[in-house]
N, C-alpha and C positions, 0 to 999 in steps of 0.2 A: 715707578712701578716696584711691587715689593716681591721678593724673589721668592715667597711663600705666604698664601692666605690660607688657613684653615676653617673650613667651612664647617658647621654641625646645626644639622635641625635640631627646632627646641618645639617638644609639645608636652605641655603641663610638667613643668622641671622646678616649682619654685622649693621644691623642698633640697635639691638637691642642685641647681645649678650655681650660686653662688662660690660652695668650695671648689667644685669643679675646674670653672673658671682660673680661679688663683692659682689651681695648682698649673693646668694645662700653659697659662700664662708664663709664670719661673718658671716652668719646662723651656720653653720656646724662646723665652731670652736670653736663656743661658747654651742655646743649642744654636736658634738662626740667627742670634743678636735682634736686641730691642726695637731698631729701625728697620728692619728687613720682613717683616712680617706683621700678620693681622688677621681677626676673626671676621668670618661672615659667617652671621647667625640667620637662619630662615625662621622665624618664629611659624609654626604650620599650626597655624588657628588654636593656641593656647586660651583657656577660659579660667586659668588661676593667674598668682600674681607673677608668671614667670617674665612677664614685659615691665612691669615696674622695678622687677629688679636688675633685670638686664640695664635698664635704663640708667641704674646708679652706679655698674660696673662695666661696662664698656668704655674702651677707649676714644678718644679724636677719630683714629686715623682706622677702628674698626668698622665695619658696613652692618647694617639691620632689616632685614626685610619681613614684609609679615604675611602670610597664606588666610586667609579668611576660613576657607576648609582646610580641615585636616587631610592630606595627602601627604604621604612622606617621599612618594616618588619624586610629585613636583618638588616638593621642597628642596628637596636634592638637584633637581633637573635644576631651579631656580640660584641655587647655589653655585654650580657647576658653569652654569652659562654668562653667571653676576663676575665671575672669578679671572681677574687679570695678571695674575701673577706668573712667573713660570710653571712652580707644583702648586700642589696644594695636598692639606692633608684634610681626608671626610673622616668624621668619627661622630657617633652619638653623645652625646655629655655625660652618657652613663657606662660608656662601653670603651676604650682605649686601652693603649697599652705603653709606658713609655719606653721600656727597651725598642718597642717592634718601630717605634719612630724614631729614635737615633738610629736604629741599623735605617729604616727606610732612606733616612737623610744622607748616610755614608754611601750611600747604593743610588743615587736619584739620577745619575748620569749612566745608568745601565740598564735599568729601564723604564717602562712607561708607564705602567701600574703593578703595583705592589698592593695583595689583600692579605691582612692577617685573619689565621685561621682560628676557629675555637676548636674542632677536629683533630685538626694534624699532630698535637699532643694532648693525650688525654690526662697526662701526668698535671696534666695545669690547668685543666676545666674542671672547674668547679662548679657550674651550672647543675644544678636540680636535675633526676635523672630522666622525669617529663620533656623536661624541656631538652635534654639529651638526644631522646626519642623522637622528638617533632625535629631537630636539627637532621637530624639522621637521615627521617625520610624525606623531608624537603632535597636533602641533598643526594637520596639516592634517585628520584623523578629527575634531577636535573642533570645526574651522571646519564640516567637511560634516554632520556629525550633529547640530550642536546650532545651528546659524548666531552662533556667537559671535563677534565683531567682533575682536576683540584679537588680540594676536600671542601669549601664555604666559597658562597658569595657573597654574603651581608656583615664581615667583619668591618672597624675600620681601616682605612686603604691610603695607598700616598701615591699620587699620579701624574704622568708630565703634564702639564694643561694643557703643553701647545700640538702636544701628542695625539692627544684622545678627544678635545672639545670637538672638533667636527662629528666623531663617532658618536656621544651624548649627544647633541644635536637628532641624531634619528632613529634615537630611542621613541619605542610606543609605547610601552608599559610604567607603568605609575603604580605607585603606594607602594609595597614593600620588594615589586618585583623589578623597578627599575635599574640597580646596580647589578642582580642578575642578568638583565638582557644585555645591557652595555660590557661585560666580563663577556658575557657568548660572541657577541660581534669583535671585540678586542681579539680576542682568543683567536678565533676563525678568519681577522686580515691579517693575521702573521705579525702583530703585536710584540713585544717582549713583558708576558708577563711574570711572576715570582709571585711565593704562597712563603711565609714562616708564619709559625705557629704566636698568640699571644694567650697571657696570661686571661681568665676568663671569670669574673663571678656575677651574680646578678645584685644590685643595690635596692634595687624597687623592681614591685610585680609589674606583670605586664596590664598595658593600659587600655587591652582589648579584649570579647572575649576568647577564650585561644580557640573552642570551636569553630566559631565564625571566622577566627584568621587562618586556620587549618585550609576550610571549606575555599575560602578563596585565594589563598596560593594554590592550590589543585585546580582552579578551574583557570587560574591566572598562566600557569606553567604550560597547562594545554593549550589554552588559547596562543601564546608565545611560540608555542612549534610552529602549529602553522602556518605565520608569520614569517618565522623564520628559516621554514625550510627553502625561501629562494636564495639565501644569503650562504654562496658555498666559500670550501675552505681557498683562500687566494696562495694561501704559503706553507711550509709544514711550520708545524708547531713549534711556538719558543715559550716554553712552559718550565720552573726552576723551579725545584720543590726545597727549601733550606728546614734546619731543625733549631731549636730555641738555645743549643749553644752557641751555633753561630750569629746568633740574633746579640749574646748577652756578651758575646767578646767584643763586639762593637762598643757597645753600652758600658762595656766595664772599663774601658780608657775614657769615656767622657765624663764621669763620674769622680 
């Protein structure tokens, strides 16, 4: 068993996931060693060449799964539940950070999920100020309905598997709200979670319209309270909020 799998949905990346790959790759062999880790890709119903290139750059000893429909929740939920390792780290192929995954990996025995923020410093978001704005309120709906402390839930994240696979497990939400729901339920059993900030820019536009994703994260978030208002608080809060120098002092001894 490998003592890290790093999961990332893939939908429509052929322009971009090749270098990706390479780099995230000499990241990870030089941080969890060669043999100790592997990718698990969810392909989530890609209709360009992002599987025949997968196909030339993947390793042996990595995993490939593929979603017929586009869903990012499942692909996630499918990653999450595919994943035998101890941690693992979730990130998009377009969105990471590697300071915020060497601190995650110095920090993995403290606790159980680790989400990097694009909020928490604005000195390093470089995101479009649109896209600013929908982050914003996405996250001000989920401060007022769920009382969640943090600044994001959809950055990439590094978490103990053997910690939180049961909690994923009874998640209901799917497409872009299901690491939100699963951060609420962590959050509220008395969890150990942590927020640092990561660096943030966009490579490629978005592959939806943003009305339409607007439209349902708002109907998505609502629907989720109700659901979730039987699930109360079991512990107080273990919530660690760090800043991007303590992120880059980690980072800058492994380097």
């Amino acid at each position: 068993m490998k003592s890290v799998e790093v999961i990332i949905p893939i939908y429509n990346e052929e322009k971009t996931i090749k270098n990706q790959v390479i780099k995230l790759r000499k990241f990870f062999d030089n941080v969890i060693g060669k043999k100790n880790w592997n990718f698990i890709f969810i392909d989530n119903g890609s209709t360009d060449n992002s599987r025949k290139i997968l196909e030339k750059i993947i390793k042996s000893n990595d995993r490939y799964f593929y979603k017929q429909i586009p869903n990012y929740g499942v692909a996630l939920r499918e990653g999450i539940i595919n994943c035998n390792s101890d941690y693992a780290f979730i990130c998009d192929i377009d969105q990471w950070d590697l300071p915020f995954f060497s601190w995650c990996w110095a920090y993995r025995k403290k606790f159980d999920y680790i989400v990097g923020s694009r909020r928490s410093d604005p000195t390093i978001n470089k995101a479009p100020l649109l896209r600013k704005v929908l982050t914003l309120g996405l996250n001000i709906m989920i401060t007022i309905l769920f009382n969640y402390m943090g600044t994001d839930t959809h950055g990439p994240k590094f978490v103990n598997m053997k910690r939180i696979k049961n909690t994923a497990k009874k998640v209901i939400s799917r497409r872009g709200q299901f690491d939100t729901e699963l951060l609420i339920r962590l959050s509220r059993g008395g969890f150990k979670i942590a927020e640092a900030p990561i660096k943030h820019f966009e490579i490629r536009k978005n592959k939806f319209p943003i009305i339409k994703k607007i439209l349902w994260n708002i109907y998505a978030l609502i629907k989720m309270y109700f659901f979730l208002k039987k699930i109360k608080w079991k512990k107080k809060v273990y919530f660690n909020q760090f800043c991007r120098d303590d992120v880059l002092k980690i980072y800058n001894k492994n380097i």
